[in-house]
Residue, then its C-alpha position, 0 to 999 in steps of 0.5 A: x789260663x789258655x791252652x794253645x794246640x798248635x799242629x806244625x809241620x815237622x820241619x818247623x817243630x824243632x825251631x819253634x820249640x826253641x824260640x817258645x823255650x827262649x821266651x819261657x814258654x814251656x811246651x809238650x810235643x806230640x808226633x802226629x800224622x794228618x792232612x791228605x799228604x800224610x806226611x808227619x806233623x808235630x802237635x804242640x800243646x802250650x799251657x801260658x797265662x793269658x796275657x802270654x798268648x799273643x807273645x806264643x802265637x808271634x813265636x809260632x808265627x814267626x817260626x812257621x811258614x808255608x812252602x812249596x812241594x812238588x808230589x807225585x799223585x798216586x796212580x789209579x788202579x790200571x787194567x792190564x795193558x792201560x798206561x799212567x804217566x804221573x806228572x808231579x804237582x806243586x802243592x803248599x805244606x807247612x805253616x801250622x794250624x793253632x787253636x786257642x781254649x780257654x782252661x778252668x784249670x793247670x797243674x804243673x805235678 
């Protein structure tokens, strides 16, 4: 039995969500906040036999993908009088980060 925590990036969650539930995958979604952007993220936590996990990480694979955003910086704390022009920055987002551990044990309750 393993247990796969996968953080994705809120855009991608429901339609991953989705496909895993297509191929019988059950999973428990948890909102979550991280990386320097700050921006919402969604944790999933997927409980599959082992020979279950390279299908799991196909769907979340497949579902997941990097993109472009452009940000603005925050501006430093100025003097009175300075000037700060904050120019936007392209920066990648998305995809998912997963981690795969081995479970002693599962109880569906």
């Amino acid at each position: 039995m393993k247990l796969i925590i996968a953080v994705v990036q809120g855009e991608d969650a429901q339609r991953a969500v989705a496909a895993l539930t297509d191929k019988g995958v059950s999973s428990t979604r948890i909102s979550s906040t991280g990386g320097f952007l700050q921006q919402g993220n969604v944790t999933l936590m997927i409980g599959v036999d082992d020979g279950q996990v390279t299908e799991a990480l196909k769907v979340i694979h497949d579902n997941c993908h990097e993109r472009s955003r452009y940000l603005s910086p925050v501006p430093p704390l100025a003097e009175p009088g300075e000037f700060f022009m904050a120019f936007p920055v392209e920066v990648e987002v998305g995809g998912a980060t997963v981690f795969v551990m081995s479970v002693d044990s599962f109880e569906k309750i």
